[in-house]
Every structure is written in C-alpha cells, then in structure tokens.
Backbone as JSON Lines, residues from 0, in Angstrom:
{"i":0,"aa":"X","n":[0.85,-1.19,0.0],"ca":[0.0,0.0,0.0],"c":[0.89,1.24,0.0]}
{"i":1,"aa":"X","n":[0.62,1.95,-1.11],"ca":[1.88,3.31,-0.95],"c":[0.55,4.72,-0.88]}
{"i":2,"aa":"X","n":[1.16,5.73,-0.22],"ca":[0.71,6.94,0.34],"c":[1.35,7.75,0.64]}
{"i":3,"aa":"X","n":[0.86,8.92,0.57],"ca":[2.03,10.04,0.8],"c":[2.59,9.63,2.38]}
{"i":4,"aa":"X","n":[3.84,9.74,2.14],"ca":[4.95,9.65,3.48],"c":[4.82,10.24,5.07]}
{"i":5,"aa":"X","n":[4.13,11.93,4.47],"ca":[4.02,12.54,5.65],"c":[2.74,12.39,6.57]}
{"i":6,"aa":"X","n":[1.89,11.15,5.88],"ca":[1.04,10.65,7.32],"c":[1.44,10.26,8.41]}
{"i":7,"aa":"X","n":[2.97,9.61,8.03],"ca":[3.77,9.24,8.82],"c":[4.34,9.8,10.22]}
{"i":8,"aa":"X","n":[4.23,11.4,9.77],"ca":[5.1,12.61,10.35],"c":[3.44,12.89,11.74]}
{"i":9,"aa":"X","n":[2.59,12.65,11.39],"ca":[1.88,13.39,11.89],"c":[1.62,12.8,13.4]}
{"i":10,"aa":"X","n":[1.69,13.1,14.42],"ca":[1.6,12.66,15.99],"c":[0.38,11.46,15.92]}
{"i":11,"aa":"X","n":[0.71,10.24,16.87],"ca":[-0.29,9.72,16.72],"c":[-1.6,9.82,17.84]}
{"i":12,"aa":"X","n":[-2.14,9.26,18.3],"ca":[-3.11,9.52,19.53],"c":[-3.31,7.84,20.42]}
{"i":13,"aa":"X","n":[-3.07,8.41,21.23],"ca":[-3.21,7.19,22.6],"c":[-4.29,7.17,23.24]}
{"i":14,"aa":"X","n":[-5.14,5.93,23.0],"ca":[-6.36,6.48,24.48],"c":[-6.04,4.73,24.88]}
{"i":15,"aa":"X","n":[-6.91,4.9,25.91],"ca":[-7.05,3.41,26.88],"c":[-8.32,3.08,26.41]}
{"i":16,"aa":"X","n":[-8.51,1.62,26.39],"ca":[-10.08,1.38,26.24],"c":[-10.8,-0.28,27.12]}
{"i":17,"aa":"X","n":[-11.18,0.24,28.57],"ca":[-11.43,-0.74,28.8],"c":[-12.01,-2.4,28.35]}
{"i":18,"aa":"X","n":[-13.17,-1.87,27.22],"ca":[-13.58,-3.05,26.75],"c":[-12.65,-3.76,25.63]}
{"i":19,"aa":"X","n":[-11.93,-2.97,25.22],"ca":[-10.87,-3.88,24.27],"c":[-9.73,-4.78,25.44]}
{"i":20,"aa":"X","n":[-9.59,-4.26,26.84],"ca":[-9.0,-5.08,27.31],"c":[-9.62,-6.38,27.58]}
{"i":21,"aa":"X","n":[-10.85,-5.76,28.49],"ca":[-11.61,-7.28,28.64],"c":[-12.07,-8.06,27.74]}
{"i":22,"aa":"X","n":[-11.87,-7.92,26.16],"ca":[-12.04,-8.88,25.22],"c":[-10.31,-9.41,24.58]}
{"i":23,"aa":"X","n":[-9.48,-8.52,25.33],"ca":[-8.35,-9.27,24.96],"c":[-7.63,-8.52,23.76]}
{"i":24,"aa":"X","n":[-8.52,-7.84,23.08],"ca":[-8.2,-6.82,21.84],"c":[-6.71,-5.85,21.85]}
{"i":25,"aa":"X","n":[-6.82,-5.67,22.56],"ca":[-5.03,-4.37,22.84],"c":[-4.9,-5.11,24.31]}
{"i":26,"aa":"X","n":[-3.27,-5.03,24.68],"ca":[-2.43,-4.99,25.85],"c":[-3.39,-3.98,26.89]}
{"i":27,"aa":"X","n":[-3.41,-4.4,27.95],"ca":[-4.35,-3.31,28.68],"c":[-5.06,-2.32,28.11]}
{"i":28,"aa":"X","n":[-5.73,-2.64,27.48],"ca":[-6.56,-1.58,26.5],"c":[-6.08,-0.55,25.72]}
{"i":29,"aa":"X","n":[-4.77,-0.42,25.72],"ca":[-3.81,0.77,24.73],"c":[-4.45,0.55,23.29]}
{"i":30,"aa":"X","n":[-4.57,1.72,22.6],"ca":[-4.82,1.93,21.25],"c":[-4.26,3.1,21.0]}
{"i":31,"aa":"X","n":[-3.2,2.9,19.71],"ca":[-2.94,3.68,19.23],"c":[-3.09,4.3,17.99]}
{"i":32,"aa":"X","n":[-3.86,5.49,17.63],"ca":[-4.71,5.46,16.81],"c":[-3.48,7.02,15.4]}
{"i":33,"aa":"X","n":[-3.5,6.3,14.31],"ca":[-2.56,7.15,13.04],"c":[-3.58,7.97,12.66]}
{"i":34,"aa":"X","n":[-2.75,8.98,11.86],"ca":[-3.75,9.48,10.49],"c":[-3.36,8.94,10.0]}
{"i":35,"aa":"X","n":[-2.86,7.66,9.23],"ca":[-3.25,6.46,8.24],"c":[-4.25,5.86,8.64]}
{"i":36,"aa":"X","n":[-4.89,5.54,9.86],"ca":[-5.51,4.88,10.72],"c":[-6.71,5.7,9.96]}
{"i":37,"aa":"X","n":[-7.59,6.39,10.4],"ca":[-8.24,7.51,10.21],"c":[-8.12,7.42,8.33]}
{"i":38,"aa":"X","n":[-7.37,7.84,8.07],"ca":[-7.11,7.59,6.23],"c":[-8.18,6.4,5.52]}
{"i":39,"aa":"X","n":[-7.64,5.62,6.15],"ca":[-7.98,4.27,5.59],"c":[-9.16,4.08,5.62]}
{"i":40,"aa":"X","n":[-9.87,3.98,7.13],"ca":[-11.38,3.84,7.61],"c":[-12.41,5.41,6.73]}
{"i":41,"aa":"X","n":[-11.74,6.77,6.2],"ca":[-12.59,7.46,5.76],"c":[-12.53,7.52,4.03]}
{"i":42,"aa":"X","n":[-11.42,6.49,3.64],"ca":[-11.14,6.28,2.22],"c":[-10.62,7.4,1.54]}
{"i":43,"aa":"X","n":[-10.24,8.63,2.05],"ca":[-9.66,9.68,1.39],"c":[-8.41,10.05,2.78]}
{"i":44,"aa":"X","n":[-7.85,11.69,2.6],"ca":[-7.56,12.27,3.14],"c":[-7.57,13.72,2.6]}
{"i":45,"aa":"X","n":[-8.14,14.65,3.19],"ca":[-7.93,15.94,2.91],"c":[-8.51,17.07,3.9]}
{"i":46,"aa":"X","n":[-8.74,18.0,3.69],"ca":[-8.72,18.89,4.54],"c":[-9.62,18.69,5.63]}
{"i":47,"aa":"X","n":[-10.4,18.23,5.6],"ca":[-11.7,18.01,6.48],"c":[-11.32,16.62,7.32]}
{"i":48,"aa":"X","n":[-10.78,15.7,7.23],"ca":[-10.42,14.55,7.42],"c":[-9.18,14.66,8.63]}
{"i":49,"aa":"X","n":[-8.11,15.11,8.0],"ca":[-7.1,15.91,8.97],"c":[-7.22,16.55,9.82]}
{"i":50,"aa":"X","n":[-8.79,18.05,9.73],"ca":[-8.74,18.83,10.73],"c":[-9.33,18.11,11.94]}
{"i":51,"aa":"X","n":[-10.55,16.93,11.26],"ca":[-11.02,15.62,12.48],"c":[-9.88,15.38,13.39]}
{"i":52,"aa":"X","n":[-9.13,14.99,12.88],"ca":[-8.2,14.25,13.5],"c":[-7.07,15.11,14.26]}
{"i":53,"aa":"X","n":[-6.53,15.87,13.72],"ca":[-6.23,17.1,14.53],"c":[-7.03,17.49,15.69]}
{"i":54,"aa":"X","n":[-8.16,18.37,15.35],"ca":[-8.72,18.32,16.52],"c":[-8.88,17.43,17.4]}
{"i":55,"aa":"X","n":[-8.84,16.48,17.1],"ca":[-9.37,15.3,18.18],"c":[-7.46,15.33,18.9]}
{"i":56,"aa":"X","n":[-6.61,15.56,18.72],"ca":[-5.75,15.25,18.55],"c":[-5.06,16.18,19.91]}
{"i":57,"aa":"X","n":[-5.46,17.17,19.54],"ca":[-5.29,18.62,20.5],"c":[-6.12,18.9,21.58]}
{"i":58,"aa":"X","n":[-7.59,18.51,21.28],"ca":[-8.39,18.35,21.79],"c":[-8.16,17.76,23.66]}
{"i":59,"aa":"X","n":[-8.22,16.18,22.99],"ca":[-7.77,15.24,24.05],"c":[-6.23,15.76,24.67]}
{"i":60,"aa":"X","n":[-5.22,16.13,24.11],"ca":[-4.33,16.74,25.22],"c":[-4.31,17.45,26.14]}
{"i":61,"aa":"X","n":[-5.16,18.55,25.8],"ca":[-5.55,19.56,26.41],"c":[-6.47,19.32,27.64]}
{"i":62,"aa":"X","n":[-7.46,18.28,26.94],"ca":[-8.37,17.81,28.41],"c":[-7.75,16.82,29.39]}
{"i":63,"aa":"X","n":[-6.74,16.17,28.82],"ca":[-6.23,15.22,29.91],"c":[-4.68,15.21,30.14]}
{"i":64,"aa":"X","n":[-4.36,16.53,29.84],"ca":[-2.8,17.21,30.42],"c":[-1.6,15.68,30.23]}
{"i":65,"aa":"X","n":[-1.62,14.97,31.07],"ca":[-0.28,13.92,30.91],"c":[-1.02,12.8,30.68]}
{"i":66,"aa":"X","n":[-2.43,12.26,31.15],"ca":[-2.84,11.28,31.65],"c":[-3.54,10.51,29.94]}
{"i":67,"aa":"X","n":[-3.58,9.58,29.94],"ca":[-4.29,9.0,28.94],"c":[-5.37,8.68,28.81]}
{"i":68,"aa":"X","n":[-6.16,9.75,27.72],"ca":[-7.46,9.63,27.33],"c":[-8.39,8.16,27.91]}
{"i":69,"aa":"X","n":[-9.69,8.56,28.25],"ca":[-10.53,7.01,28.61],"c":[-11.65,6.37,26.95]}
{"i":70,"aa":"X","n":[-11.16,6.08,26.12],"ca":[-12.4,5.42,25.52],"c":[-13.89,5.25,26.29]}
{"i":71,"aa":"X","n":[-14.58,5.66,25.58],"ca":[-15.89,5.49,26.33],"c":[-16.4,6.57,27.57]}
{"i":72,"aa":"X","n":[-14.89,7.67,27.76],"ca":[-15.77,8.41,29.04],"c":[-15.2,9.58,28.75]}
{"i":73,"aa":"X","n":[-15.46,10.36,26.94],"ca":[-15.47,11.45,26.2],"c":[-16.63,11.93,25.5]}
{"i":74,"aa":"X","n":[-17.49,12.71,26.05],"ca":[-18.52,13.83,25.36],"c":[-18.22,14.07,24.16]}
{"i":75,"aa":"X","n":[-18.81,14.23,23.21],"ca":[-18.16,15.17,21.87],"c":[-19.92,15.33,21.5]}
{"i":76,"aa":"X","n":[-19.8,17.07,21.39],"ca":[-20.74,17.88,21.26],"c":[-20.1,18.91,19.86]}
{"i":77,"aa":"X","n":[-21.47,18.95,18.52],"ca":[-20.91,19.78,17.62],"c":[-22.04,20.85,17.41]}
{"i":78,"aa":"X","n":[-21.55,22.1,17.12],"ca":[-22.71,22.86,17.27],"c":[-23.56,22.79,15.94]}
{"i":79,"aa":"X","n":[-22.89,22.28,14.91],"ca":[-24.0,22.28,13.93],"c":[-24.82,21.03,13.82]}
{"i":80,"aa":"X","n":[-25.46,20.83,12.53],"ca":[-26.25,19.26,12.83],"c":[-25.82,18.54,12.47]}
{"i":81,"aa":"X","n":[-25.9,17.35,12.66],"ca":[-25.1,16.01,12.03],"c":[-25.18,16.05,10.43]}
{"i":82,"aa":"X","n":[-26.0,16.77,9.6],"ca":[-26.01,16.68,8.03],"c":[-25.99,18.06,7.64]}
{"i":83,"aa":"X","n":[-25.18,19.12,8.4],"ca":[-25.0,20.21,7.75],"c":[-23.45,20.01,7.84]}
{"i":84,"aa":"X","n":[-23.05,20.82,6.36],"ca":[-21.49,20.85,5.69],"c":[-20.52,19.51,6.04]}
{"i":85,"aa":"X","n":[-19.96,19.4,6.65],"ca":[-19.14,18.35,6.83],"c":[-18.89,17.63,8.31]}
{"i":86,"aa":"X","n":[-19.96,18.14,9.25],"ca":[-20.55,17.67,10.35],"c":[-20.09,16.16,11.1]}
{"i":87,"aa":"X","n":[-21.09,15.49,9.54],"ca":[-20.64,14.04,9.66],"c":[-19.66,13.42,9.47]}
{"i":88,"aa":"X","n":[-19.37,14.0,8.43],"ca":[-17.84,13.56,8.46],"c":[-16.45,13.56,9.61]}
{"i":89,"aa":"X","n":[-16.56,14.63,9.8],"ca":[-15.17,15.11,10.87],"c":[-15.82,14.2,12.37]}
{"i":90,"aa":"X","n":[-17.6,13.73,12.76],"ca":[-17.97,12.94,13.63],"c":[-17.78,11.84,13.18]}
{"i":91,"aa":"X","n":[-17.71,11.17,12.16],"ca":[-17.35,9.92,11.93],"c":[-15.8,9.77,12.1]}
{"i":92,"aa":"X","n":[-15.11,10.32,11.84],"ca":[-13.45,10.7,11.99],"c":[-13.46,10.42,13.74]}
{"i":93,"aa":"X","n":[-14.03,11.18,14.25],"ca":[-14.01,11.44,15.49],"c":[-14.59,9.9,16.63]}
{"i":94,"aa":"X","n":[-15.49,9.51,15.86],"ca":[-15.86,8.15,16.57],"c":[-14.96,7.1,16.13]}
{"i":95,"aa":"X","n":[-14.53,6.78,15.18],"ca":[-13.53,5.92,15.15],"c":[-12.46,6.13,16.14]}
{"i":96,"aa":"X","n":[-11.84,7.3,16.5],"ca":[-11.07,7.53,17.18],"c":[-11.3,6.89,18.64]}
{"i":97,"aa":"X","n":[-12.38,8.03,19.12],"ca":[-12.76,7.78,20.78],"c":[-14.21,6.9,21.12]}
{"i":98,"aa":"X","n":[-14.51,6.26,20.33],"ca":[-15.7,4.99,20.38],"c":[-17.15,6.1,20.73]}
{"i":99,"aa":"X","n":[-16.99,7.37,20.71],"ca":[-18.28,7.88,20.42],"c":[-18.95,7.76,19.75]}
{"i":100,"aa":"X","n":[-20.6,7.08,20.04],"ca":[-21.57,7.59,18.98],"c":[-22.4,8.47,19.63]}
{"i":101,"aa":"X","n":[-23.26,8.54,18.3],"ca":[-24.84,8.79,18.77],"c":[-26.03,8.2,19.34]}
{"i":102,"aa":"X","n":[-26.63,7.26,18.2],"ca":[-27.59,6.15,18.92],"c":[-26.96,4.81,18.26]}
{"i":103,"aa":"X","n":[-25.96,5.04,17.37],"ca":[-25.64,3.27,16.54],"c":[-24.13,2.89,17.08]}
{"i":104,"aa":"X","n":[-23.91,3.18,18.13],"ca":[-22.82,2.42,18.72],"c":[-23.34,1.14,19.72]}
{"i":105,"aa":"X","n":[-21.82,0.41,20.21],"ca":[-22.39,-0.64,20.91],"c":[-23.03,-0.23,22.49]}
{"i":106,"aa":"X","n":[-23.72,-1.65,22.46],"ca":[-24.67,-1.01,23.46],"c":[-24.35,-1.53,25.05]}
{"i":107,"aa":"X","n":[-22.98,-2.3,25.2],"ca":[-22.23,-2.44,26.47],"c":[-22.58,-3.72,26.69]}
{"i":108,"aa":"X","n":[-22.07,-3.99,28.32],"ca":[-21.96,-5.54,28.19],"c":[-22.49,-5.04,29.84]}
{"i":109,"aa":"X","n":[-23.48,-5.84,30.36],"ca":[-24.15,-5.34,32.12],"c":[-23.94,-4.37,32.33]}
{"i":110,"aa":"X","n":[-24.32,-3.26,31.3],"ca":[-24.68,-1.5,31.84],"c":[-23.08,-1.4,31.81]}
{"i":111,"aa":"X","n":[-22.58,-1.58,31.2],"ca":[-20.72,-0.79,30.95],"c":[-20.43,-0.76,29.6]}
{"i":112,"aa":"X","n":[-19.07,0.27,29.26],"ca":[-18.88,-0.12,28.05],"c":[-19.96,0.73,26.79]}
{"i":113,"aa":"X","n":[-21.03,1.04,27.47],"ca":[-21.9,1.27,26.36],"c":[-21.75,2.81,25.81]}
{"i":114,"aa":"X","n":[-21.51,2.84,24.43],"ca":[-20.64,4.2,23.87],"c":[-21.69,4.82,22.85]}
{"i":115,"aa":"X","n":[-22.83,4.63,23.51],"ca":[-24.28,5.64,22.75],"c":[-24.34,6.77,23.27]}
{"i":116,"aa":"X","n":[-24.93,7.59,22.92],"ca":[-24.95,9.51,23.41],"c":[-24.13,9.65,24.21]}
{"i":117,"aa":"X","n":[-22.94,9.6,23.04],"ca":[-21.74,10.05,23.99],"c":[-21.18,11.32,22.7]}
{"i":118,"aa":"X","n":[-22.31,11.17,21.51],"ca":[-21.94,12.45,20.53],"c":[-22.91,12.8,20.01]}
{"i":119,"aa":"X","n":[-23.15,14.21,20.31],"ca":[-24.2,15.3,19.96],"c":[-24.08,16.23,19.1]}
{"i":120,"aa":"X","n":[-24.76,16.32,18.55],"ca":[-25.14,17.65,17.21],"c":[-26.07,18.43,17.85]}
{"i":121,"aa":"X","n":[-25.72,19.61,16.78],"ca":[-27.19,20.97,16.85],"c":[-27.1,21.32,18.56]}
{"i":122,"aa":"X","n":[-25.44,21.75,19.44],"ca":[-25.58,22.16,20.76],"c":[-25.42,23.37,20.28]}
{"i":123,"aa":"X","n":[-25.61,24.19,21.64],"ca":[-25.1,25.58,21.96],"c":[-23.47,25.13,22.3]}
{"i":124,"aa":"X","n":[-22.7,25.94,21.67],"ca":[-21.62,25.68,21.9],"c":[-20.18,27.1,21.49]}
{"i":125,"aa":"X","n":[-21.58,27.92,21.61],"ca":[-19.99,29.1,21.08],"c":[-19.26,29.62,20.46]}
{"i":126,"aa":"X","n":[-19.62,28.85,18.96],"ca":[-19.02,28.69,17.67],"c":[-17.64,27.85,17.71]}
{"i":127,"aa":"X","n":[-17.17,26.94,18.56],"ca":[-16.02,26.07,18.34],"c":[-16.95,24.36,17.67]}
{"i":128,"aa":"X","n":[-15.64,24.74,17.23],"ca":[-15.91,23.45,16.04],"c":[-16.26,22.37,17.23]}
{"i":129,"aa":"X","n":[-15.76,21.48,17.8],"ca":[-16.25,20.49,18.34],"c":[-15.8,21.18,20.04]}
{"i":130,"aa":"X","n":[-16.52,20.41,20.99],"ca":[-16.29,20.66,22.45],"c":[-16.16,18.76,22.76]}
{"i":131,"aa":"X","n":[-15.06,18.72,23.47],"ca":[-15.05,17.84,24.41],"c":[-15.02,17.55,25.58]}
{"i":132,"aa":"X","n":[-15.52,16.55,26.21],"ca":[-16.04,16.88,28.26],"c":[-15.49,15.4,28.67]}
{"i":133,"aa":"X","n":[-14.81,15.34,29.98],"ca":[-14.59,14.24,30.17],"c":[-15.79,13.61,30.84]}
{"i":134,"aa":"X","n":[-16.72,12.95,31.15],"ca":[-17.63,12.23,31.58],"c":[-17.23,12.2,33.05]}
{"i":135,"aa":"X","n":[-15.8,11.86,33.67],"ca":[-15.53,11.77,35.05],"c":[-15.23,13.1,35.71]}
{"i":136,"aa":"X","n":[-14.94,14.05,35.07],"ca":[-14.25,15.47,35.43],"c":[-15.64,16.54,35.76]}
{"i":137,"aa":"X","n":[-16.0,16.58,34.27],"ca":[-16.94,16.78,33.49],"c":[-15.81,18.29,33.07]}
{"i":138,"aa":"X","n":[-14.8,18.3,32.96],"ca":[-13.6,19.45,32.16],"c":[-14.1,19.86,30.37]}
{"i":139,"aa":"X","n":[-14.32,20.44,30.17],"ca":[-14.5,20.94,29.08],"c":[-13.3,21.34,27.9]}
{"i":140,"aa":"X","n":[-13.5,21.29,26.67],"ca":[-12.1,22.09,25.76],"c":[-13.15,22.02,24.43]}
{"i":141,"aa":"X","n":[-12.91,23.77,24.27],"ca":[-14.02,23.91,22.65],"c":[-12.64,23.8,21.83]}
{"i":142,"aa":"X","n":[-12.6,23.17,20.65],"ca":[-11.66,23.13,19.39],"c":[-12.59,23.73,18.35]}
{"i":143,"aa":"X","n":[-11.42,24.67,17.96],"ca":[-11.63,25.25,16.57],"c":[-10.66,24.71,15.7]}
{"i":144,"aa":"X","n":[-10.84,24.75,14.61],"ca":[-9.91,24.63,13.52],"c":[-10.62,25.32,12.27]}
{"i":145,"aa":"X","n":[-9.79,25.93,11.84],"ca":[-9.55,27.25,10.74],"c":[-8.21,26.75,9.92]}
{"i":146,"aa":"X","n":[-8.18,26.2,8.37],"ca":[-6.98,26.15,8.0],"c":[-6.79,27.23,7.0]}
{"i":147,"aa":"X","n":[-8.17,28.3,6.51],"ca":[-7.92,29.28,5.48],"c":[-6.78,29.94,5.53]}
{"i":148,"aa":"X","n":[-5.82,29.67,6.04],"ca":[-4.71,30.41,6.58],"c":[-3.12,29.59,5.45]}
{"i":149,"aa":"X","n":[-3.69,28.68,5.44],"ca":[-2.83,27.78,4.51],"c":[-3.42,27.3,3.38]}
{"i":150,"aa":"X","n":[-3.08,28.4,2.2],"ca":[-3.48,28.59,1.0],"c":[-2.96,27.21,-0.34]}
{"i":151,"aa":"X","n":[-3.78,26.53,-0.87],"ca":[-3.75,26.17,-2.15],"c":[-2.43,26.16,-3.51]}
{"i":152,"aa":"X","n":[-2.06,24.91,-3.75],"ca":[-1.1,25.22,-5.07],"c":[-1.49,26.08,-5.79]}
{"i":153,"aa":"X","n":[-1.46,27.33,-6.34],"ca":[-2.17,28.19,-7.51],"c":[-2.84,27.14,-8.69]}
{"i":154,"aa":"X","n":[-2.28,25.85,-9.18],"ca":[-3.39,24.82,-10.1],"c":[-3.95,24.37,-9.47]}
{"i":155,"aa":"X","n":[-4.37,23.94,-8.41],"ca":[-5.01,22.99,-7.59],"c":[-6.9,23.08,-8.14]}
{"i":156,"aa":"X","n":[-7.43,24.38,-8.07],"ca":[-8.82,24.51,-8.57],"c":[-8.6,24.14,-9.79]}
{"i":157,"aa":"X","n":[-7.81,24.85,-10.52],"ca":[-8.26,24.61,-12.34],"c":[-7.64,22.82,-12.38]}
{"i":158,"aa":"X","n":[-7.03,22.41,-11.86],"ca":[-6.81,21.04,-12.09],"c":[-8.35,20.12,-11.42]}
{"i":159,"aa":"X","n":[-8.14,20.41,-10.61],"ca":[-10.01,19.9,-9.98],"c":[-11.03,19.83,-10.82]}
{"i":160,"aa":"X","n":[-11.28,21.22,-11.66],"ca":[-12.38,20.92,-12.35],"c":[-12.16,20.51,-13.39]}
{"i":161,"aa":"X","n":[-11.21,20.29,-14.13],"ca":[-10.67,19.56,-15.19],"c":[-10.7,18.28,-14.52]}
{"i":162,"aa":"X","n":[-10.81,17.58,-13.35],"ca":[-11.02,16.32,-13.0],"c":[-12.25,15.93,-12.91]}
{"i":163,"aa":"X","n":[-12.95,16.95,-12.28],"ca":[-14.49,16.52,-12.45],"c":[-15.17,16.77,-13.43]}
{"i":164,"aa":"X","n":[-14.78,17.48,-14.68],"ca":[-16.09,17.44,-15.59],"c":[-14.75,16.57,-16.52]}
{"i":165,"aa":"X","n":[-14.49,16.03,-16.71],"ca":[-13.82,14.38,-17.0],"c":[-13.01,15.11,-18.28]}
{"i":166,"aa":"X","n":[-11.74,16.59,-18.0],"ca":[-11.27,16.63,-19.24],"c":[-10.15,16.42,-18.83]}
{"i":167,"aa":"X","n":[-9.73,16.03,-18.02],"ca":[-7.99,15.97,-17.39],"c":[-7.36,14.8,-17.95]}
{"i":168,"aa":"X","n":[-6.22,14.74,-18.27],"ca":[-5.17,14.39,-18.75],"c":[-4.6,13.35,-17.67]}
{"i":169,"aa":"X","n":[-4.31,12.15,-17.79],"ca":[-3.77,11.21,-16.82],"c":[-2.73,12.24,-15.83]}
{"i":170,"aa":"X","n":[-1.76,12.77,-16.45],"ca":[-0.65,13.42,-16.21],"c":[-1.28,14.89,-14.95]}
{"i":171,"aa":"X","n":[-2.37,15.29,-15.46],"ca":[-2.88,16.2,-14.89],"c":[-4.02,15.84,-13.16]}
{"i":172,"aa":"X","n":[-4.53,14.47,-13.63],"ca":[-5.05,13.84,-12.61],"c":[-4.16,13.43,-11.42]}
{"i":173,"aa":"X","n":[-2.58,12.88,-11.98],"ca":[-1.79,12.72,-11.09],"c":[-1.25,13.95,-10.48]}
{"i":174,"aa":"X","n":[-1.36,14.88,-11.04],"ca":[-0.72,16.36,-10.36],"c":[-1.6,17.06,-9.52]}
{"i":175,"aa":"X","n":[-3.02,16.61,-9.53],"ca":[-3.97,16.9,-8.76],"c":[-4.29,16.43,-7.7]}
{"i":176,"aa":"X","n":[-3.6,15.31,-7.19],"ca":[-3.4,14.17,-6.33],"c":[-2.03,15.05,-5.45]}
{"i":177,"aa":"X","n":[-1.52,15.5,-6.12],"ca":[0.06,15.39,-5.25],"c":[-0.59,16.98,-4.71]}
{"i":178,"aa":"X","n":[-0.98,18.24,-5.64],"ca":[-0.99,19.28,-4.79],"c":[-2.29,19.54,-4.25]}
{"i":179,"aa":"X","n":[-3.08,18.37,-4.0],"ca":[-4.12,18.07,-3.16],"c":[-3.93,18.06,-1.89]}
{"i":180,"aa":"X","n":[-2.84,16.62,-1.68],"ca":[-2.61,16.33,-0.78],"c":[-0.89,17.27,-0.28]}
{"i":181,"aa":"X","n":[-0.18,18.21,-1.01],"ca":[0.43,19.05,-0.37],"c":[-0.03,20.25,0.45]}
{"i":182,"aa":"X","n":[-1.4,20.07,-0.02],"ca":[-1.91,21.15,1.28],"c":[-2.4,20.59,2.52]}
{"i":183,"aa":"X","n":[-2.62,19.31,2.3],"ca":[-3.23,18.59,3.49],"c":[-1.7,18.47,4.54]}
{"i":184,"aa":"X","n":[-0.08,18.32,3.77],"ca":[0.42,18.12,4.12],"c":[0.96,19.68,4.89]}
{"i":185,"aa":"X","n":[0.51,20.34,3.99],"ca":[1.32,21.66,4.63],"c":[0.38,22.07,6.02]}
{"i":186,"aa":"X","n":[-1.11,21.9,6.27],"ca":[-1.82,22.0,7.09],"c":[-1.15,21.35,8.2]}
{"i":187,"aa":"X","n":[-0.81,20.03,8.4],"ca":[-0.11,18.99,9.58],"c":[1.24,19.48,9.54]}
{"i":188,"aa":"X","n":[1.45,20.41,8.83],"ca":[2.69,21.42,9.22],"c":[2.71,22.65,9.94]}
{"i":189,"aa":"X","n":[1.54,22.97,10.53],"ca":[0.82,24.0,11.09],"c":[0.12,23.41,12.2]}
{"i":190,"aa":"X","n":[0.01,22.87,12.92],"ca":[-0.83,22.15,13.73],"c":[-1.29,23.75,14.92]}
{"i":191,"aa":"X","n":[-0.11,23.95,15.51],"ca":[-0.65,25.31,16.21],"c":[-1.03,26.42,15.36]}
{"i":192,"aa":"X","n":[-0.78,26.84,13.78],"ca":[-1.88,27.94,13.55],"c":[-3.01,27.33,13.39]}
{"i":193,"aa":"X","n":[-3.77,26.32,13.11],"ca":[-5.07,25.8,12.36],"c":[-5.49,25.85,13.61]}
{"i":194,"aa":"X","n":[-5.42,25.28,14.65],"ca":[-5.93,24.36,15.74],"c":[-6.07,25.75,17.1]}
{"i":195,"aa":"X","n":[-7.42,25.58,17.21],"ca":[-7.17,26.69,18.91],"c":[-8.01,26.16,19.87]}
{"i":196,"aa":"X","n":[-7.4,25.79,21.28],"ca":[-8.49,25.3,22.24],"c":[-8.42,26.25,23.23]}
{"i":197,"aa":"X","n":[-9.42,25.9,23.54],"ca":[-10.04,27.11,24.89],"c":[-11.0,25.79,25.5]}
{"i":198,"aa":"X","n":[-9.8,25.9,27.0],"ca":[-10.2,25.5,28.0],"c":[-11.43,25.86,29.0]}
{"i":199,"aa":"X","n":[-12.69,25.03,28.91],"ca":[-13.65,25.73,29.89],"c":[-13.66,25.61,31.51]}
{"i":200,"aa":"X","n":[-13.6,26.41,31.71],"ca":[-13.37,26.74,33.64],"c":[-14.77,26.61,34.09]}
C-alpha cells in the first residue's frame, strides 16, 4: 500500500479502552490510533479529514494534560447538525477515534462499556468546532480549527475541475493528487496555527 509519506510525520493519539481489554483486543486496552488509521477507515484524506483528526488530537491533550485519554468516558458535542457541511464527516473521523456515537454504537456488556450519546449535534456551543467533556471530570475544551490560513497550489482549482467534468489528462489527474494532498500536508505542518483550544473553567 503506498501513500504520501508525511502521514507518517503526523503525531499519533493514545487512548485506553477498557472493553478492548476485557475482550483481549489491545495490551491493557492501549490503542494507538494514526492518520493512516483515520485515512484508511474514511477512504480519502484531505482537509476536512485531517482537521477531524487534529482536533481530536489537541483536543484530548488539552483535556487530559499527561494522563491517557478514557475510551468510552469522552462527550463530543458539535454545534451544527449532524447533516450540515461536513458535520458528519469530521464525527465519523471522530468516533472511530474515541468509540463515540450517537444512537448506533455498541450497546455495552451489564450496563458498561456502552458508547451511545456520547456524541451530539445541533448544541449551543460558542461557535467552536467540536467541544469535548470528560464524563468523570466533566472538564471541558471547545476546538476550533480554521486552515484558510494555509493557502492552495495556484493549479489545484483549475486542475479539480478539469477532474471533475472528465477533461484531465492522466498526467494532470496525477498532479492533482500530489498538490491536493500538499496542502493537506502543509496544514499537519501547522498544527498550532489551524488548531485553537479554549479550555472551559
């Protein structure tokens, strides 16, 4: 399987997850979760995909300072609705990660474990892109992410639509691929301009 290199570069994310221990799944429940990881399960990578994962990324540091994230005992609240702009997406990014759903996750094993409304759409929330709460703390952290700040190959559009209305050139499809994903790459080169959390007190 070949892919651009610098998924490689990008920090990975650690949480614990009790029920993968008690089924034996990870070493004491350790999971360590890539943006290849994330890649793979959303079949692309690009801007929206990354900032998921980013955020989630910054997110969880911020709420749990040294200690390692809990699978299963993370809030994730988005202020828009689950089917406006890319909502679902960056929540689907986001549940793979930290076993949040909505109502179609598993449903636990004797009242534990169970990782349903543990992610909400359409909150009050402030205008940050996602908020996360620890369930035991109940600590708060709103994430924004903004990458308009990290601008586009100058071909990148005119190669796009030459991909989608089907006039592009093999040669041109492959060049649309590389400075596609050089902005995705230059974004995970920015992690502190894109990314801002604000801790709630």
């Amino acid at each position: 399987m070949t892919y651009p290199q610098f998924f490689n570069k990008i920090p990975t994310i650690k949480l614990q997850d009790d029920l993968a221990c008690l089924l034996g799944a990870f070493e004491d429940g350790i999971i360590e979760s890539s943006y290849l990881d994330v890649v793979k399960s959303a079949g692309h990578s690009c801007p929206t995909v990354l900032g998921a994962y980013l955020m989630t990324l910054q997110g969880l540091k911020a709420l749990h300072e040294n200690e390692i994230p809990k699978r299963g005992n993370i809030l994730v609240e988005f202020k828009e609705n689950q089917t406006d702009g890319v909502a679902g997406v960056i929540g689907s990014v986001i549940t793979n990660i930290t076993g949040s759903t909505t109502t179609n996750g598993f449903k636990g094993l004797a009242g534990k474990h169970d990782r349903n409304h543990l992610m909400n759409f359409g909150k009050d929330i402030n205008g940050a892109s996602v908020r996360f709460t620890r369930r035991d703390t109940q600590k708060s952290v709103d994430v924004f992410y903004n990458a308009s700040s990290i601008l586009p190959h100058p071909s990148m559009n005119s190669l796009m639509q030459k991909c989608i209305q089907g006039s592009a050139t093999n040669e041109e499809k492959v060049e649309f691929g590389k400075v596609w994903q050089k902005r995705v790459e230059d974004i995970s080169n920015n992690i502190e301009e894109v990314i801002k959390v604000n801790i709630k007190e």
